[in-house]
C-alpha positions as CSV (number, residue, x, y, z in Angstrom):
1,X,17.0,117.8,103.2
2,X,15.9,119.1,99.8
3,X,18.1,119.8,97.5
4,X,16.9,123.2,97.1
5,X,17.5,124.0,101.4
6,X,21.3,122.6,100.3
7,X,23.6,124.7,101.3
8,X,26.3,125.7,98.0
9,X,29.5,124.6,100.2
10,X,33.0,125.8,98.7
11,X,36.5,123.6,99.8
12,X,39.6,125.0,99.1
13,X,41.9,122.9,99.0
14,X,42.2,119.1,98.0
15,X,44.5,117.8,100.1
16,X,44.5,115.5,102.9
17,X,42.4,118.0,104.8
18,X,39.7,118.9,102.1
19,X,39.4,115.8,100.7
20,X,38.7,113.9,104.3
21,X,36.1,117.4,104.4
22,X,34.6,116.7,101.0
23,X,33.8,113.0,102.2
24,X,31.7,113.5,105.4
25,X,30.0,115.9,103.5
26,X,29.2,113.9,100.4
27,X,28.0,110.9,102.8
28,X,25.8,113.1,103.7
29,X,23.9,113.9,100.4
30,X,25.9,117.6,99.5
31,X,27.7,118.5,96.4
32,X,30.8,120.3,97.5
33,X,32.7,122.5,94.9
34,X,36.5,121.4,95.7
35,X,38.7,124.0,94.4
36,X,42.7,123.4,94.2
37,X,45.7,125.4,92.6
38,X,47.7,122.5,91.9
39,X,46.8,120.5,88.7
40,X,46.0,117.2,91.0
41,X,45.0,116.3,94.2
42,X,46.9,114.8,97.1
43,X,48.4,118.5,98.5
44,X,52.2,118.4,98.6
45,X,52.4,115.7,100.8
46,X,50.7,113.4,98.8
47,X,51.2,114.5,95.3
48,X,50.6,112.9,92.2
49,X,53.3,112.4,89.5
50,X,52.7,114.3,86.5
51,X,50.6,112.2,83.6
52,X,53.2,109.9,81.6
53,X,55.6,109.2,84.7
54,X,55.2,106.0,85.9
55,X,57.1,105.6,89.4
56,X,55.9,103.4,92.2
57,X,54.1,104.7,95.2
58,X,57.0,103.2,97.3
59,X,59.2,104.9,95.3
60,X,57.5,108.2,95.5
61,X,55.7,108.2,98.8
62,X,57.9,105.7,100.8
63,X,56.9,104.8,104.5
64,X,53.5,106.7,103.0
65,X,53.2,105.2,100.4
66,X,50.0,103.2,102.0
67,X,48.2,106.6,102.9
68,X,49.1,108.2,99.6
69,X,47.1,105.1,98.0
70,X,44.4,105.2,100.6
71,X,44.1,109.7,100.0
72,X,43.9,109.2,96.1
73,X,41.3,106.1,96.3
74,X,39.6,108.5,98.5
75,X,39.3,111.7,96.5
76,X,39.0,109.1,93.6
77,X,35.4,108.0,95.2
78,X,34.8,111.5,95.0
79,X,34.1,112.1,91.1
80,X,30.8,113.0,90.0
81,X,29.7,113.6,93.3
82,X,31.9,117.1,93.7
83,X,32.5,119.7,91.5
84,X,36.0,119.4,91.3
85,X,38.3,122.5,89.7
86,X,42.2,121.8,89.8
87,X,44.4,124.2,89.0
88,X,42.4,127.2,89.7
89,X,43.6,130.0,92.1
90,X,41.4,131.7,94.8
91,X,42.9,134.8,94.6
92,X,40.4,137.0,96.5
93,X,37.5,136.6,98.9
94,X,34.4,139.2,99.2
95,X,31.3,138.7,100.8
96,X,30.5,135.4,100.4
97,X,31.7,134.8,96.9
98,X,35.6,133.8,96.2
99,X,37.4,135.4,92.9
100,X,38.8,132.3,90.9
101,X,41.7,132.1,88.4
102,X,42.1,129.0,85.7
103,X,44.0,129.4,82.4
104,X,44.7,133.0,82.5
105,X,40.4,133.2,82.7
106,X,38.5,134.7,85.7
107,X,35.3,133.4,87.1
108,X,33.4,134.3,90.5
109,X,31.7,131.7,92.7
110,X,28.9,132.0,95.0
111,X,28.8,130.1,98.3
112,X,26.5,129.8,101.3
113,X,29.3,127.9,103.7
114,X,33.5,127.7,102.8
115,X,36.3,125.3,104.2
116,X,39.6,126.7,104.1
117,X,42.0,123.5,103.6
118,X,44.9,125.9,102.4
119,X,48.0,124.1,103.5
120,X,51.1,125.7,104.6
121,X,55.0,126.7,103.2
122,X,58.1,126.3,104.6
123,X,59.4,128.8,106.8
124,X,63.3,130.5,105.8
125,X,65.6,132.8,107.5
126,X,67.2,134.8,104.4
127,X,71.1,134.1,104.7
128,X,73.8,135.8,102.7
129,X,73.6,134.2,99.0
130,X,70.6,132.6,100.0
131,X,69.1,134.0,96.1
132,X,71.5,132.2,94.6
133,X,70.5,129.5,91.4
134,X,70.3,126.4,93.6
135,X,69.1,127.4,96.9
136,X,65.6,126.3,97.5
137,X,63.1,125.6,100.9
138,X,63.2,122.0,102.2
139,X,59.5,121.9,100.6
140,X,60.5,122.9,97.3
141,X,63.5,120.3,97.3
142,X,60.8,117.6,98.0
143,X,58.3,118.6,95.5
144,X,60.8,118.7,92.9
145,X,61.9,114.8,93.6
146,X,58.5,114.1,94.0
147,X,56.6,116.3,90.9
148,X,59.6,115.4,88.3
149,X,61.8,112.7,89.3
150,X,65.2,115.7,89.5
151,X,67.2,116.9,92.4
152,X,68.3,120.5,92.8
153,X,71.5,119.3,92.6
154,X,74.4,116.8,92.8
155,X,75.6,117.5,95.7
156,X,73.3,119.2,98.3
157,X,73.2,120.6,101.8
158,X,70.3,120.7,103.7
159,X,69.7,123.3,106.4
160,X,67.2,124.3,109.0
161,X,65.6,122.1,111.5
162,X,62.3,119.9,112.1
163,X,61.2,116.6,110.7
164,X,61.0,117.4,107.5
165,X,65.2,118.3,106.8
166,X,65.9,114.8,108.0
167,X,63.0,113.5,106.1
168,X,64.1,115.2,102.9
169,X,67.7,114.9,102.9
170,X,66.7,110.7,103.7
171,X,64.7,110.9,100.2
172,X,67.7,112.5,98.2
173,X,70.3,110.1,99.6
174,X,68.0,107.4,98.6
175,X,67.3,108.7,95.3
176,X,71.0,108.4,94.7
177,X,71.8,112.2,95.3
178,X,75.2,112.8,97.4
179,X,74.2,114.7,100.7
180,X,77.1,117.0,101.2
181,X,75.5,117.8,104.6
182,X,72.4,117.6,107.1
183,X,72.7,120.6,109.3
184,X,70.0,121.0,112.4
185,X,70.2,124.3,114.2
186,X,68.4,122.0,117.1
187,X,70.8,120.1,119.3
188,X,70.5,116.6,120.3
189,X,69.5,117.7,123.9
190,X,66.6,119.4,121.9
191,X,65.6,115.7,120.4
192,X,65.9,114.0,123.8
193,X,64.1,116.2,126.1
194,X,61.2,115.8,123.5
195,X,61.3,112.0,123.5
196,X,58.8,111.3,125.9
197,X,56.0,113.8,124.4
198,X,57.3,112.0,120.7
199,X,55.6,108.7,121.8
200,X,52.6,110.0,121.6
201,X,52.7,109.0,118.4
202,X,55.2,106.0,117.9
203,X,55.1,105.2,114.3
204,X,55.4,108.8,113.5
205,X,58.6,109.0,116.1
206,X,59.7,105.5,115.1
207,X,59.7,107.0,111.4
208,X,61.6,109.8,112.4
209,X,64.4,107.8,114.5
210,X,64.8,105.6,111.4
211,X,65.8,108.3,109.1
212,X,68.1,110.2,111.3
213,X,69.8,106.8,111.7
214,X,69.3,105.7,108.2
215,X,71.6,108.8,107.5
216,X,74.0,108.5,110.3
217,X,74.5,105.1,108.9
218,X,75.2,106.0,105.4
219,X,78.0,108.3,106.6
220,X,76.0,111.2,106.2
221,X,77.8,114.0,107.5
222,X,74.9,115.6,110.6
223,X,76.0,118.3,112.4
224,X,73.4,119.3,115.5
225,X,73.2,123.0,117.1
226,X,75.0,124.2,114.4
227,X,74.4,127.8,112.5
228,X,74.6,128.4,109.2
229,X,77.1,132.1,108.4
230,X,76.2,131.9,104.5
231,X,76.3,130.0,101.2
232,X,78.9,130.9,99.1
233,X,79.4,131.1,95.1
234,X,78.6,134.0,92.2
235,X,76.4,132.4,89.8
236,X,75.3,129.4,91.5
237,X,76.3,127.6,94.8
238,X,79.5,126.4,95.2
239,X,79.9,126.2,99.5
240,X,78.1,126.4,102.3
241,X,79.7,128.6,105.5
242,X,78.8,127.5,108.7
243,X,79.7,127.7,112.4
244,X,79.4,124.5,114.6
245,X,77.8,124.1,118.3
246,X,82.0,125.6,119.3
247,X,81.8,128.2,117.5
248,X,84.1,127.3,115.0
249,X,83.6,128.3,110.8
250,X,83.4,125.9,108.4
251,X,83.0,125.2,105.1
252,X,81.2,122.2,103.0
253,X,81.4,122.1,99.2
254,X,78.2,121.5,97.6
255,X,76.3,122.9,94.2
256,X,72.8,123.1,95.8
257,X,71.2,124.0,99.5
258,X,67.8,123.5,100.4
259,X,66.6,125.4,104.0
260,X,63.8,125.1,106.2
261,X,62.8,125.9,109.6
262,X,59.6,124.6,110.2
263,X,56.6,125.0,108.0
264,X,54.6,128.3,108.5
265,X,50.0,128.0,108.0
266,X,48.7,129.8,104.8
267,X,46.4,132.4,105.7
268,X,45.8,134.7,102.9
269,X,42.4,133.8,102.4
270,X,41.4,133.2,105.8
271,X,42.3,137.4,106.5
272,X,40.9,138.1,103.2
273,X,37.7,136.1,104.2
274,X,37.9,138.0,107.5
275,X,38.5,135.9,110.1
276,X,40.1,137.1,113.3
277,X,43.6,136.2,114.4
278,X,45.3,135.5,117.3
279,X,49.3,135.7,118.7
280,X,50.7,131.6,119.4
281,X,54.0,131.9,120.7
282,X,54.3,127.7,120.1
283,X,54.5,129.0,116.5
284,X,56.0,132.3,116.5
285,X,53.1,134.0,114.4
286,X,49.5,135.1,114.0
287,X,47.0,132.4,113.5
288,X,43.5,132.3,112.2
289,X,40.8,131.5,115.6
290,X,39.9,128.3,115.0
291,X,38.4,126.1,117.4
292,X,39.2,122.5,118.1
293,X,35.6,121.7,115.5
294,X,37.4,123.3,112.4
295,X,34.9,126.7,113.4
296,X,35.8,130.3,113.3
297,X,34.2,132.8,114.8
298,X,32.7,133.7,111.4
299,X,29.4,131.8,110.8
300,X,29.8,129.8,107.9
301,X,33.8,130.0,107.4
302,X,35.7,126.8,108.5
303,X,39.2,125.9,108.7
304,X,41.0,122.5,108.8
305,X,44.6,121.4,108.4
306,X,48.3,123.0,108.3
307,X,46.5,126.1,106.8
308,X,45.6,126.6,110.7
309,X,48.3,125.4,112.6
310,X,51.2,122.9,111.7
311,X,50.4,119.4,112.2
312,X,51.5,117.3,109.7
313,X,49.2,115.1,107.1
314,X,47.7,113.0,109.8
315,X,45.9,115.7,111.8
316,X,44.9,117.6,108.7
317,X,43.0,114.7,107.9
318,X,41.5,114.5,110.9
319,X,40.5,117.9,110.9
320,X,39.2,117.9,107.7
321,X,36.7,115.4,108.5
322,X,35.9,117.5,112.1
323,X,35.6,120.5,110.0
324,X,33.0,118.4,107.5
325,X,31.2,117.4,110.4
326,X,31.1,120.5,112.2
327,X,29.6,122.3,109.0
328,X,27.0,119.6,108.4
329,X,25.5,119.9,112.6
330,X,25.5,123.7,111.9
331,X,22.7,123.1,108.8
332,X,21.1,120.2,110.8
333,X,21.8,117.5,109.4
334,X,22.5,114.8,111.9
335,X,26.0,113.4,112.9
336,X,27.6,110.7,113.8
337,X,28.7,111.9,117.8
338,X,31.0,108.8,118.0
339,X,33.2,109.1,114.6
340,X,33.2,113.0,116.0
341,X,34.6,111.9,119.5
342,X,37.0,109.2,118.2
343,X,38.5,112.5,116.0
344,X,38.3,114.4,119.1
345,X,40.4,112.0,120.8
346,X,42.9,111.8,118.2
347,X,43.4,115.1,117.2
348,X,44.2,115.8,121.4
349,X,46.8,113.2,121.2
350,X,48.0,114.4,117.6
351,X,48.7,118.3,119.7
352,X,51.0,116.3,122.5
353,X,52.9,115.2,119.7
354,X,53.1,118.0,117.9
355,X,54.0,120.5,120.9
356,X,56.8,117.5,121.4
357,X,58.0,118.1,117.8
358,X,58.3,121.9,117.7
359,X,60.2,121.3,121.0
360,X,62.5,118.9,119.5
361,X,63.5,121.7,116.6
362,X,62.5,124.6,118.0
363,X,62.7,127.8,115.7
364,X,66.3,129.7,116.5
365,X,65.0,133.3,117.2
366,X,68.4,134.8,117.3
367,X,69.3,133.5,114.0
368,X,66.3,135.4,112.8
369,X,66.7,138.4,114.7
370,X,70.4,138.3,113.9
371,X,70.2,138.6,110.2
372,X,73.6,140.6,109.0
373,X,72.4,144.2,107.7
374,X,73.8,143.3,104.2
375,X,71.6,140.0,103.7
376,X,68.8,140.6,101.0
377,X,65.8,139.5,103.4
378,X,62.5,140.9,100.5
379,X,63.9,138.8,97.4
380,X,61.0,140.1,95.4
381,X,61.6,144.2,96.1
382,X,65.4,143.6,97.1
383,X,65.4,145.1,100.5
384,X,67.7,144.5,102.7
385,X,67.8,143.4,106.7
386,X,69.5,146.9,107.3
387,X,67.1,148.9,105.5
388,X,64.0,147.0,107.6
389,X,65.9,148.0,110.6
390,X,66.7,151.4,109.6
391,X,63.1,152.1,110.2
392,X,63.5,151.1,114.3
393,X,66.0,154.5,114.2
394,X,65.0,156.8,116.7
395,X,64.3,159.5,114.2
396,X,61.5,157.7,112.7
397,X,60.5,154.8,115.6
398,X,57.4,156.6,116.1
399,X,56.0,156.0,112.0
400,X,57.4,152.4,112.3
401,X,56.6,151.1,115.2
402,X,54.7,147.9,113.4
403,X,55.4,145.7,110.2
404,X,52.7,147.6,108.2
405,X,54.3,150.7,108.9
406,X,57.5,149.4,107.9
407,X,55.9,147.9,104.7
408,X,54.6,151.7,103.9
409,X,58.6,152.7,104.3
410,X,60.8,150.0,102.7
411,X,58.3,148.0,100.5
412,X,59.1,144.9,102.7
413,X,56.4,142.2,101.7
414,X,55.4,144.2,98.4
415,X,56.5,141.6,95.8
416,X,55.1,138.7,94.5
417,X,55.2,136.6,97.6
418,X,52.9,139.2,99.4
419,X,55.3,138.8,102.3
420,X,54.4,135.1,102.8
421,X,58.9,134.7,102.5
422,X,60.3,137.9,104.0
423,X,57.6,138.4,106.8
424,X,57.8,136.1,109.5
425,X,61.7,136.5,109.6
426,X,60.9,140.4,108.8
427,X,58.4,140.8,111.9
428,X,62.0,138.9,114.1
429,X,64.0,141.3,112.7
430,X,62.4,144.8,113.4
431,X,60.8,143.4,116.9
432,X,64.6,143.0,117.8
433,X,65.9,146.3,116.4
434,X,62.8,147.6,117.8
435,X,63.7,146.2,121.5
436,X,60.0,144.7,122.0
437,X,58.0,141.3,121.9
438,X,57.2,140.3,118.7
439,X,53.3,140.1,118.7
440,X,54.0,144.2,119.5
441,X,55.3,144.4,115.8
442,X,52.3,142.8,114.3
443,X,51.6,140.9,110.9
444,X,51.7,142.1,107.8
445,X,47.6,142.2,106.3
446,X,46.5,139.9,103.4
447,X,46.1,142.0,100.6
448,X,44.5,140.5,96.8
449,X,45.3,139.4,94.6
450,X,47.2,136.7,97.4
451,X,49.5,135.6,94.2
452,X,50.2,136.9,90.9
453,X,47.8,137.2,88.1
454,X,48.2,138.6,84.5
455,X,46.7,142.0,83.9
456,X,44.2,141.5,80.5
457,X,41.7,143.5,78.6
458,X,38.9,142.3,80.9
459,X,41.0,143.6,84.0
460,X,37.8,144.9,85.4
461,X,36.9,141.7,86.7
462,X,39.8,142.3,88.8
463,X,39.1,145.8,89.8
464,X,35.7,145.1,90.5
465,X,36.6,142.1,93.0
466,X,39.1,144.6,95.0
467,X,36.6,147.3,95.3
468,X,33.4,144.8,96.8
């Protein structure tokens, strides 16, 4: 192919996902632009320690610490051959062109054909003091151990369920922290009638088995289908309130809590870009269609990794690399069918494990649903879970009968996090007050800018991007 019939191809995202894209593409003779918010590669699984720290891979990466060296080598390979942009913010999609932030400056960038390799967040149920200084997700815990060597505090509770609270509150008790508490809303039955599907992928389960019992060993205190009532304290944590598998309330002392249930796909861009979504009940939310090749039903747009459904660092790369060959057959360039059916292969095993793993910590509805009326659930507009459900009230069911509607009412999902916090436990609480299904509630639309940006002279830009 000429390099004038090249295609201009756009990855956002340099993570395990885009990076594995960006190869296969690069093999085959294209100059992918790589876009990526963070200031280095690696997504949050896999990233790098700021410039000037000097900490092992072991140390950082653990059990990874292998792929985290095999990922950077990779993207490493990459330079001069992509045009690479770290910290830069895709904070709007038109028709085929993306809206870019860097440095407080704003550029626009043409494409022909996009990957989405957007990553995901973790997933919260707001609790009562859950705004407190010292309360963060599971994900932001992790990411401060890993970005800058500091805990979020001395003595921390974790909360939520999934592999990733036993995973974290393993790297904090290691890193010399003193785990007050591990608390799993998932029971042990949960974990056991999984098993089987878990051995889909041994290592992975192997992994997981050795931190739970790493901690048990340690005389970390783990408490299993347990519920947490609220974390305590006036300017910062002091206690965590919670009720065990009998029903009885207790309370742990601790100066820091770090929750998670799950992680939860960003799509922002993907609604922005325009790309149809779907109900999944395996995940509780609206997902972008995306077919098993990393397609979606746009022609052009293609999606890989958690920033399409939750699979963890291992099938994103995977489905990076389906995504990059998918996109190259669709210009006619000619692939390599058996590297495409050995990813086939393994991303089908990858999805028994993974639908074993959402069983094993499945997502505890009526802990959503049941958020107390008082509880802050928008941190960013302060609204409460009582005003959200005030809008279910006979009176006015009828102009609130979805989450958008709702939105228009309480400003719900109006702040800074564009709903990407409040909404998915939001969308529990109304469908409950509400009496109906959830998909019957909706999602809340992508709007732009997807984050924050500062508001300059040259704002036009900005207006200009919103009205195309």
């Amino acid at each position: 192919m000429r390099d004038s019939d090249k295609p201009r191809v756009a990855i956002v995202g340099a993570g395990p996902a885009g990076t594995r894209a960006a190869e296969v593409l690069v093999a085959a003779g294209l100059h992918p632009v790589v876009i990526d918010e963070a200031a280095a590669n690696g997504g949050r699984i896999y990233q790098r320690q700021p410039a000037g720290f000097s900490r092992t891979p072991e140390t950082l990466y653990g059990f990874e610490a292998k792929k985290a060296r095999a990922m950077h080598g990779a993207f490493d390979a990459l330079s001069g051959r992509i045009d690479y942009r770290p910290g830069t913010l895709v904070w709007n999609i038109g028709q085929g062109q993306l809206d870019l932030m860097r440095d407080g400056d704003y550029d626009r960038l043409a494409y022909d054909r996009l990957i989405l390799a957007t990553g995901a967040m973790d997933r919260v149920i707001p609790l009562p003091g859950w705004t407190l200084p010292g309360v963060t997700t599971l994900g932001g815990a992790q990411v401060a151990l890993k970005a800058q060597g500091v805990g979020i505090g001395r003595r921390v509770a974790f909360v939520g369920t999934g592999p990733l609270l036993f995973l974290v509150a393993y790297q904090y008790a290691k890193a010399g922290a003193n785990v007050a508490l591990v608390l799993d809303t998932a029971t042990f039955g949960d974990k056991a009638s999984a098993t089987p599907g878990l051995l889909n992928a041994p290592k992975t389960f192997a992994k997981g088995v050795y931190y739970y019992g790493w901690l048990r060993s340690h005389s970390v205190r783990v408490v299993e289908g347990a519920a947490p009532c609220a974390i305590s304290g006036e300017r910062g944590v002091t206690a965590l309130v919670w009720r065990d598998a009998k029903g009885v309330e207790q309370e742990t002392a601790c100066d820091a809590v770090a929750v998670g249930w799950g992680l939860k796909p960003e799509t922002q861009l993907a609604d922005l870009a325009g790309v149809p979504f779907a109900y999944s009940e395996r995940q509780r939310g609206w997902l972008p269609q995306v077919d098993a090749t990393g397609r979606t039903p746009l022609e052009g747009v293609y999606m890989a990794g958690d920033g399409v459904r939750i699979g963890g660092a291992d099938v994103a790369e995977l489905a990076g690399a389906r995504a990059g060959w998918s996109l190259l057959e669709d210009i006619g360039v000619a692939v390599n069918r058996t590297a495409i059916a050995r990813i086939d292969r393994a991303l089908a095993r990858e999805d028994r494990f993974r639908r074993a793993v959402e069983k094993a910590g499945p997502f505890p509805v009526d802990l959503a649903a049941g958020v107390a009326d008082e509880t802050v659930l928008c941190r960013c507009e302060r609204i409460t879970a009582g005003e959200l459900r005030a809008t279910a009230r006979e009176e006015v069911r009828l102009a609130a009968p979805e989450v958008n509607r709702a939105k228009a009412f309480t400003r719900v999902g109006m702040g800074r996090c564009q709903g990407r916090v409040c909404g998915p436990a939001g969308a529990e609480v109304l469908a409950a007050a509400l009496g109906c299904a959830l998909p019957e509630v909706g999602r809340l639309r992508g709007q732009s800018p997807v984050k924050p940006i500062p508001i300059r002279a040259d704002a036009d830009v900005v207006l200009k991007a919103k009205a195309s």
